[in-house]
C-alpha angles and dihedrals in degrees: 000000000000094000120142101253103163150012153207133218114192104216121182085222120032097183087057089043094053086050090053106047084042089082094066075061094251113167100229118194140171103269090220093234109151124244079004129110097209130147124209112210123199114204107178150329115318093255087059130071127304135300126219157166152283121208139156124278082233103078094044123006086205098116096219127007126198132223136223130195117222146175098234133012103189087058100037083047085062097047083053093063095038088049083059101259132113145235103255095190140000112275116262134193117231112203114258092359116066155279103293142190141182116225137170132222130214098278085056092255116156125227142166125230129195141188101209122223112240106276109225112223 
């Protein structure tokens, strides 16, 4: 896969960021993560573009953090690290999304991967 699928934007003040990206017409809900203040932001129909997040700065000063889809996180996860990169965080499952995990690249970078669960159609 490898294909950017989501995104995050840090924000100081959630409440007020929601506020903000609203008016693109983005439909922002609680992302029902327990213990986690995270937003997820719906930006279009499914055909057209990516949808994404708002989250505290809290959690990661990088102002905006990429996604990328991928088979298998657990394997993809191990080509990170022999590519030279590292695991940022431990992998978490967000509920009725996928397994994730934060990494970083050799430029210190940081980026999310995730391993989608099957969408039902």
């Amino acid at each position: 896969m490898g294909r950017v699928v989501h995104f995050e934007i840090t924000a100081g003040d959630t409440a007020r960021a929601r506020k903000f990206y609203s008016i693109f017409g983005w439909n922002i809900d609680d992302s029902g993560m327990e213990g986690m203040e995270y937003l997820l932001a719906r930006t279009g129909e499914a055909s057209m573009g990516i949808d994404g997040a708002i989250m505290p700065k809290t959690y990661n000063a990088q102002p905006a953090i990429l996604w990328i889809s991928v088979d298998s996180l657990t394997d993809m996860m191990e080509q990170v690290k022999a590519a030279g990169g590292e695991i940022a965080e431990d992998p978490q499952t967000v509920p009725g999304i996928g397994s994730t995990a934060y990494c970083r690249d050799t430029e210190g970078n940081v980026f999310g991967l995730i391993e989608p669960l099957p969408r039902s159609e």
